[in-house]
N, CA, C and O of each residue as an XYZ file, in Angstrom:
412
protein
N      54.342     46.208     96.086
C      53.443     45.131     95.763
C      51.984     45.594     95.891
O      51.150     45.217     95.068
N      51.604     46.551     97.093
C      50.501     46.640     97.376
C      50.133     47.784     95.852
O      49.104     47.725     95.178
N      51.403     48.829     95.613
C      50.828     49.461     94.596
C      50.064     48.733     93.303
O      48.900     48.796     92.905
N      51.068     48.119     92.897
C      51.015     46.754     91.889
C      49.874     46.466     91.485
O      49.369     46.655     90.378
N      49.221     45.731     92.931
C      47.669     45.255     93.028
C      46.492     46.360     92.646
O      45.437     46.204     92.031
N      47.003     47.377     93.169
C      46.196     48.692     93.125
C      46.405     48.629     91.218
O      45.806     47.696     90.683
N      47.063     49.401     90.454
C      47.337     49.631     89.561
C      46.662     48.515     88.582
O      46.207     48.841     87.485
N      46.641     47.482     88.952
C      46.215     46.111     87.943
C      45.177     45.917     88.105
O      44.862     45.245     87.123
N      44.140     46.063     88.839
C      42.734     45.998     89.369
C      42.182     47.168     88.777
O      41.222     46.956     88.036
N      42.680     48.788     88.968
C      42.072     50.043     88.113
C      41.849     49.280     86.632
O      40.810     49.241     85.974
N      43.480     48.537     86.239
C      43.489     48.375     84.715
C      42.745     47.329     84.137
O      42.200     47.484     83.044
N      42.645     45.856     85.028
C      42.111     44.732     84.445
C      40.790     44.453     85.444
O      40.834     44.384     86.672
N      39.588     44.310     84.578
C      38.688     43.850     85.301
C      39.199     42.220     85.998
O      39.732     41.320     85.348
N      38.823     42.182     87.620
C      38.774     40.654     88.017
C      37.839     40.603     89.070
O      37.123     41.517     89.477
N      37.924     39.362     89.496
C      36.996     38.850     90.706
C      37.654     39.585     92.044
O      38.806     39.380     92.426
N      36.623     40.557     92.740
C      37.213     41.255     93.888
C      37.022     41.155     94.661
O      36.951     42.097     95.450
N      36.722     39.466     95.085
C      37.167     38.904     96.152
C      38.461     38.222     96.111
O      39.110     38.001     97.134
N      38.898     37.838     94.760
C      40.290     37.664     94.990
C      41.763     38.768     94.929
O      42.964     38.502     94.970
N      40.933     40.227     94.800
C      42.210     40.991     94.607
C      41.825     41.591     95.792
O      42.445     42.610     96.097
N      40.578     41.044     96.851
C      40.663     41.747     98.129
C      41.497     41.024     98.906
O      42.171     41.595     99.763
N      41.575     39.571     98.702
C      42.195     38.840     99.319
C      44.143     38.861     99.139
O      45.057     38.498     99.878
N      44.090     39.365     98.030
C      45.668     39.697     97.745
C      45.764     41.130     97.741
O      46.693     41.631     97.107
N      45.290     41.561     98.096
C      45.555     43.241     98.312
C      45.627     42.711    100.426
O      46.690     42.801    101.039
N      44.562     42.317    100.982
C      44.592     42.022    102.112
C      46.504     41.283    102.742
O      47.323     41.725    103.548
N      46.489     40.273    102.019
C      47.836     39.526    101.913
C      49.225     40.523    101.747
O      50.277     40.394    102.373
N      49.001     41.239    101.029
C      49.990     42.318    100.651
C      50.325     43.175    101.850
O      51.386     43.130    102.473
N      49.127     44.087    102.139
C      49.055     44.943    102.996
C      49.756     44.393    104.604
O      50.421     45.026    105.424
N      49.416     43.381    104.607
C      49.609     42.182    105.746
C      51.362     42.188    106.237
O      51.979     42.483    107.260
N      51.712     41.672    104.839
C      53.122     41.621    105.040
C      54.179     42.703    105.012
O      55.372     42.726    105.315
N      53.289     43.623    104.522
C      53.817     45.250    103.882
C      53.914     45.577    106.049
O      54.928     46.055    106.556
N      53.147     45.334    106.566
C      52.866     45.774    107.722
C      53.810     45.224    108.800
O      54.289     45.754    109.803
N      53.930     43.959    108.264
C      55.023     42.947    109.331
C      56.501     43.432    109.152
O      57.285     43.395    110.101
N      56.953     43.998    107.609
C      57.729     44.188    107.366
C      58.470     44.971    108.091
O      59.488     44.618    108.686
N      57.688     46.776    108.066
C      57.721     47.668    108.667
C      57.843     47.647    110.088
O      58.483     48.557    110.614
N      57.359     46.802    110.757
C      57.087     46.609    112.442
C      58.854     45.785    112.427
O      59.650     46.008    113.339
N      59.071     45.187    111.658
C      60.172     44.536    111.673
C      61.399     45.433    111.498
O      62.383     45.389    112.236
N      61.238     46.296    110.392
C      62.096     47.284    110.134
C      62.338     48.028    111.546
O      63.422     48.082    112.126
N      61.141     48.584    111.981
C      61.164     49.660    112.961
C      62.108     49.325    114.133
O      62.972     50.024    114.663
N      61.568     47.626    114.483
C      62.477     47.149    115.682
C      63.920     46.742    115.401
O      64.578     46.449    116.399
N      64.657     46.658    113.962
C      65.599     47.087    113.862
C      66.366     48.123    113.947
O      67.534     48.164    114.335
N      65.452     49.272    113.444
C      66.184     50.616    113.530
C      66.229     51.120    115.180
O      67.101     51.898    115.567
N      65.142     50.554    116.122
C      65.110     51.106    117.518
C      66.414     49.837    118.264
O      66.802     49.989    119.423
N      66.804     48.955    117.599
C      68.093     48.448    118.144
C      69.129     48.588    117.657
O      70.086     48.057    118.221
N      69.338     49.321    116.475
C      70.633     50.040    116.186
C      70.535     51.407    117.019
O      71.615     51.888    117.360
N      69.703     51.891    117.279
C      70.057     53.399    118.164
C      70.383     52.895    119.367
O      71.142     53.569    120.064
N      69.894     51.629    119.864
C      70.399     51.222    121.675
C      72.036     50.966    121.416
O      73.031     51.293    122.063
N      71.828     50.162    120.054
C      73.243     49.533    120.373
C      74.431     51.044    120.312
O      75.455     51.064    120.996
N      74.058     52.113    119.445
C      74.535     53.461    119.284
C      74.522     54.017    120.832
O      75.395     54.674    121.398
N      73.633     53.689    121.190
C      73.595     54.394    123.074
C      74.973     53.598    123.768
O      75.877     54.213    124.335
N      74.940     52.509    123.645
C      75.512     51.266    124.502
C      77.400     51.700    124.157
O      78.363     51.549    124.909
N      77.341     52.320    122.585
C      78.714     51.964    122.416
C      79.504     52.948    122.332
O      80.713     52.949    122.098
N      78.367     54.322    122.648
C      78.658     55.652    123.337
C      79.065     55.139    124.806
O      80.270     55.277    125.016
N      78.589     54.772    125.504
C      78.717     54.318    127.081
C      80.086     53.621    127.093
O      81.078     54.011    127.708
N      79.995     52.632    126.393
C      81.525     52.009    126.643
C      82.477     52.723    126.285
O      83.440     52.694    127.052
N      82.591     53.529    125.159
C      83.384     54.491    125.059
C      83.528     55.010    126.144
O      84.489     54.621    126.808
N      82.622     56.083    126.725
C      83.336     56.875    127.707
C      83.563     56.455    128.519
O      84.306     57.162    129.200
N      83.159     54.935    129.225
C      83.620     54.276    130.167
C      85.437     54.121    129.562
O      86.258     54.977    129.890
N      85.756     53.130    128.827
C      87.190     53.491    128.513
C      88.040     54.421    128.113
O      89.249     54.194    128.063
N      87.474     55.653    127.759
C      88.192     57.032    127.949
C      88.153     57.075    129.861
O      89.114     57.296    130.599
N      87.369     56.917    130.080
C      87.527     57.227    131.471
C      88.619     56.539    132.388
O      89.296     57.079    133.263
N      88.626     55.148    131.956
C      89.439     54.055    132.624
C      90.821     54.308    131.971
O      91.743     54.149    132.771
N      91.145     54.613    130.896
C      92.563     55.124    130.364
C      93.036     56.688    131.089
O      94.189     57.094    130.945
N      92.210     57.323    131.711
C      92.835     57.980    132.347
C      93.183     58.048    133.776
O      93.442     59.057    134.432
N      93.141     56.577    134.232
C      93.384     56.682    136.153
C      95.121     56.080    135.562
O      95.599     55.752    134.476
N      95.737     56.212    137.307
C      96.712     55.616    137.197
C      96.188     53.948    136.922
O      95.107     53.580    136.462
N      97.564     52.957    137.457
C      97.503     51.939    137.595
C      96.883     51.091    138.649
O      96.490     49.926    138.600
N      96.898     52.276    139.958
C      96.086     52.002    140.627
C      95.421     53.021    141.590
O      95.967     54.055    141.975
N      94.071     52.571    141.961
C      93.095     53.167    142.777
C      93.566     53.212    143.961
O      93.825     52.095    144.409
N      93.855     54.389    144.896
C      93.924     54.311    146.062
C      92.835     54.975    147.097
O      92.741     54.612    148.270
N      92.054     55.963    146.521
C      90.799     56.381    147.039
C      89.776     56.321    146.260
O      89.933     56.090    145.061
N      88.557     56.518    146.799
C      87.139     57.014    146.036
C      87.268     58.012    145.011
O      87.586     59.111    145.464
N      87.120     57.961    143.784
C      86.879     58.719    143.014
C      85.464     58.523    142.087
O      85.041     57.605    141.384
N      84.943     59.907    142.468
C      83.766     59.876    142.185
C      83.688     59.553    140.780
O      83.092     58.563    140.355
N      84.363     60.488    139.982
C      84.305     60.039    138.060
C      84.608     58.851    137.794
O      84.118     58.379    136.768
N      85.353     58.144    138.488
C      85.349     56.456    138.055
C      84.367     56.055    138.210
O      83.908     55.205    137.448
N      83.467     56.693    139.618
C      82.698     55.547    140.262
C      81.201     56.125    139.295
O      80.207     55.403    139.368
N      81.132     57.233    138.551
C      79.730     57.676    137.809
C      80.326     56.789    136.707
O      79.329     56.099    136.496
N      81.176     56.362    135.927
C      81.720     55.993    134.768
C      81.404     54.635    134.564
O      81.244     54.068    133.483
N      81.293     53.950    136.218
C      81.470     52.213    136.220
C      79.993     52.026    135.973
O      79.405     51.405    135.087
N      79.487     52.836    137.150
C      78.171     52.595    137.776
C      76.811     53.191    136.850
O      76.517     54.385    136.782
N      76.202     52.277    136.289
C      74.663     52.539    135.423
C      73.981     53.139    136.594
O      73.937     54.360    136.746
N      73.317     52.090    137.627
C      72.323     52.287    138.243
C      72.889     51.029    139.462
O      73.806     50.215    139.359
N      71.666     51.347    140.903
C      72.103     51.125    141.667
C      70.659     50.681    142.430
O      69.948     51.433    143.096
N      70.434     49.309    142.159
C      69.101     49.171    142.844
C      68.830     48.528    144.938
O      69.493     47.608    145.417
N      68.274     48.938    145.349
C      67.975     48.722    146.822
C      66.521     48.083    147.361
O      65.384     48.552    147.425
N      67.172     46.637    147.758
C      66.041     46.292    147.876
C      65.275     46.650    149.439
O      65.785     47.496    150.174
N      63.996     45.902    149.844
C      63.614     46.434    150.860
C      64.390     45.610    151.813
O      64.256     46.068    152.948
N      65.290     44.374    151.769
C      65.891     44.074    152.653
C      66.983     44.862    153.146
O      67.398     44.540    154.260
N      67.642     45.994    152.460
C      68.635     46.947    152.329
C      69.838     46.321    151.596
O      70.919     46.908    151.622
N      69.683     45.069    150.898
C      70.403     44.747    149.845
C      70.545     45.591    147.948
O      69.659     46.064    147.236
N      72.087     45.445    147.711
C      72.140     46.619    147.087
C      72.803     45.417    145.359
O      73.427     44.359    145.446
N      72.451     45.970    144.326
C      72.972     45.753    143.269
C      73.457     46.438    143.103
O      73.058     47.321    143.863
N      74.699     47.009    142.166
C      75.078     47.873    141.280
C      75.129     47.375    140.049
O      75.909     46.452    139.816
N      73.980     48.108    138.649
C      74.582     47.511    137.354
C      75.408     48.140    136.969
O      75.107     49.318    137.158
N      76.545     48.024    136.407
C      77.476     48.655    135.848
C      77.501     48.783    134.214
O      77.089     47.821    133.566
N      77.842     49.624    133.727
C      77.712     50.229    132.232
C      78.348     48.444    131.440
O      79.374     47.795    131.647
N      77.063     48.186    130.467
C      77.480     46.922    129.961
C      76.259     45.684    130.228
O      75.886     44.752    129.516
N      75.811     46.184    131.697
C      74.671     45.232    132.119
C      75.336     44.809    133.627
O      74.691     44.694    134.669
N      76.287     44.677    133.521
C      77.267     43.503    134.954
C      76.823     43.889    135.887
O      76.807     45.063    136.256
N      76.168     42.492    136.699
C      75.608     43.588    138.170
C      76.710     42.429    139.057
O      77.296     41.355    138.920
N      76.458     43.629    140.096
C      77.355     42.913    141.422
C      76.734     43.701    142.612
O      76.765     44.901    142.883
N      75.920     42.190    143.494
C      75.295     42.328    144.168
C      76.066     42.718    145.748
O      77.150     42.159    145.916
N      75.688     43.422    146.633
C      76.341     44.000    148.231
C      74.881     43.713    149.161
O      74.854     43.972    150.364
């Protein structure tokens, strides 16, 4: 569109305050578009991060038995995102997915 404007203004003489104002308009939305685009494409790569994670979280979980009888560390890197501590010495764990469960 913005070319458009460009191209028709070289070719047809007009009033250029109104092809500043629609070249302005153009450029405008040409801009929103893009910012829009961008924050789509940067939430298809999270959701690409996220569904790598669950994957290997359930490769991981398909390979224990049926049941847990000790600490195992590869389950416990597999469950566990992050692990926040507050200054009361209270503990979250988020787990891969978002799920927190507070100790």
């Amino acid at each position: 569109m913005v070319q458009e404007l460009i191209a028709q203004n070289a070719r047809v003489a007009q009033n250029q305050d109104d092809y500043n104002a629609a070249y302005d308009a153009a450029v405008s939305c040409y801009e929103a578009t893009k910012a829009e685009r961008e924050k789509v494409a940067a939430d298809i790569r999270q959701r690409g991060i996220r569904r790598r994670e669950f994957e290997r979280f359930i490769t991981e979980l398909e390979k224990l038995p049926k049941a847990v009888s000790e600490f195992d560390e590869a389950l416990w890197g597999s469950l566990v995102d992050y692990v926040t501590v507050g200054k009361d010495k209270t503990m979250v764990f988020t787990l891969i997915g978002g799920t927190e469960v507070k100790a």
